[in-house]
C-alpha positions in Angstrom: 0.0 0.0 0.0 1.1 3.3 -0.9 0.2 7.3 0.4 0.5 10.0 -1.5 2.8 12.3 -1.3 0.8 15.5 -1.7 -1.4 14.9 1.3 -2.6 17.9 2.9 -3.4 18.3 6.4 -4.8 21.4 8.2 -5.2 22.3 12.0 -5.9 25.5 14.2 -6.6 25.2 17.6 -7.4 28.5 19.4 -8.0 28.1 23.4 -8.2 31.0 26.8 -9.6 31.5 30.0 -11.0 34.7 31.4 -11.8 35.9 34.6 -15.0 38.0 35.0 -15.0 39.0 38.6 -14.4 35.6 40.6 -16.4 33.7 37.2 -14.2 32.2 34.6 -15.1 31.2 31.2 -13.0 28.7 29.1 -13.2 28.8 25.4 -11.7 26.2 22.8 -12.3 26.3 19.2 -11.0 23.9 16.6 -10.9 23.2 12.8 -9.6 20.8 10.9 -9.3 19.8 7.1 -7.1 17.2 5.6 -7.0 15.4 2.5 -5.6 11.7 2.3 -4.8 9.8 -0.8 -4.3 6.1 -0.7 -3.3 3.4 -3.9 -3.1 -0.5 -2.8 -2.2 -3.0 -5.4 -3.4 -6.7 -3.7 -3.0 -9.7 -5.8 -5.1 -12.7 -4.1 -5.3 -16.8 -5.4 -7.5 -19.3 -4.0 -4.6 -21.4 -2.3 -2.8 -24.7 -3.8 -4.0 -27.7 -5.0 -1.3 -30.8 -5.4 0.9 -29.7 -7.5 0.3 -26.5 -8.8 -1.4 -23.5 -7.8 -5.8 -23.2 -7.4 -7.9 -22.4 -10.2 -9.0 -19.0 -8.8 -6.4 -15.8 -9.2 -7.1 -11.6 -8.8 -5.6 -9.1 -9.2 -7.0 -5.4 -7.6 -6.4 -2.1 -7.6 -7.9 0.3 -5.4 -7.4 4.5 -5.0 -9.0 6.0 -2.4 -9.4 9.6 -1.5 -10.6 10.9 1.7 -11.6 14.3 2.4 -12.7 14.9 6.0 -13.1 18.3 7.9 -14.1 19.3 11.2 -15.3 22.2 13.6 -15.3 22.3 17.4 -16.4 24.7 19.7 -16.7 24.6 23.3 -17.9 27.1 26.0 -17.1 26.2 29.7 -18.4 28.7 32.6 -18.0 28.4 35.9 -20.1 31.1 38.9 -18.4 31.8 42.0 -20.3 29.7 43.8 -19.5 26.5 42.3 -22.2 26.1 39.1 -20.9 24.9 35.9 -22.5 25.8 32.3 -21.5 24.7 29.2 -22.1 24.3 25.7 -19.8 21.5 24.1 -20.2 21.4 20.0 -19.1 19.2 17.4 -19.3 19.2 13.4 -17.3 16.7 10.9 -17.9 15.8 7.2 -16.0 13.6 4.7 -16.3 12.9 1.4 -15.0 9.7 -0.1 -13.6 9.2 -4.0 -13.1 5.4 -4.6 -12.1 3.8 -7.5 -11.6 -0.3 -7.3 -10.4 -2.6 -10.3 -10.3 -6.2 -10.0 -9.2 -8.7 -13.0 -10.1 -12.1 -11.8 -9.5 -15.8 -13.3 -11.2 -18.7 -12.6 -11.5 -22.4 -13.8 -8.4 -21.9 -15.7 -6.2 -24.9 -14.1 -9.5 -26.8 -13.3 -9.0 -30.3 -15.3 -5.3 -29.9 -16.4 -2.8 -27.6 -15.4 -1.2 -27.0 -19.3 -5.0 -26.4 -20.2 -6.0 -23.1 -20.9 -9.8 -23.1 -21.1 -11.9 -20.8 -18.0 -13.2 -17.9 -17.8 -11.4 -13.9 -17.0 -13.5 -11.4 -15.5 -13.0 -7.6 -15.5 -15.0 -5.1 -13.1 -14.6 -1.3 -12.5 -15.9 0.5 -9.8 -15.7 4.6 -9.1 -17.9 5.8 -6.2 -18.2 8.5 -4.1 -19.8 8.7 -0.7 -20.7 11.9 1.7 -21.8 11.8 5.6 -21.5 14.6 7.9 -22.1 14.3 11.9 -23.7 17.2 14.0 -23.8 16.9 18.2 -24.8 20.0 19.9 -24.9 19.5 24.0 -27.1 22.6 25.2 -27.0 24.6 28.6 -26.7 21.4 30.4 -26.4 22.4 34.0 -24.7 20.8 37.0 -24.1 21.7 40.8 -20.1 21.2 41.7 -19.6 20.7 45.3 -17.0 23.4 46.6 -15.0 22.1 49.2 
């Protein structure tokens, strides 16, 4: 398996803490973006009979691009007297570019292995996939014991 060379990957993370009065708020905001390119050449038989090798032989070829990206944002506050807010976010997408070949023989070495009689197959497959992932975690509110 092999990776691209001209890979890109992006990532700014951005994080404080500030004081109002004896309250403190922390903030945290993150994006990321990347691209990732991977090419696997896999050659596959069906195993050995006696004396020479199985009927069944592939060879594949797969590239595969992967584009994911990602924001983050988080908002932790804290009162003086101990209460904790906060409002924790999350959004991610990818998009997928796959394109698979596979040139398979089969039947080939069935009978006699200097025969030459079965069958070849070729298939091609380019496909492309999206999901994207959302979580938003609203004003949930807890009571810290201060000690």
């Amino acid at each position: 398996m092999t990776k691209d060379g001209s890979n890109l990957t992006l990532g700014l993370t951005l994080t404080n803490r500030l004081e109002f009065g004896q309250d403190e708020l922390g903030v945290e905001f993150v994006v990321t973006d990347s691209t990732r390119r991977i090419i696997a050449h896999n050659n596959e038989n069906g195993g050995r009979c006696a004396s020479y090798p199985n009927d069944d032989y592939e060879m594949r070829y797969y590239d595969l691009e992967r584009e994911p990206g990602g924001i983050v944002l988080n908002l932790d506050y804290r009162t003086a007297n101990g209460t904790e807010y906060y409002l924790h976010t999350f959004y991610n997408d990818y998009t997928d570019t796959e394109l698979r070949q596979k040139f398979e023989t089969r039947d080939v070495l069935e009978n006699d292995p200097t025969s030459v009689e079965g069958q070849v197959f070729r298939r091609v497959d380019q496909e492309t996939e999206m999901d994207k992932l959302a979580d938003l975690k609203r004003m949930n509110i807890y009571k810290v014991s201060v000690i």
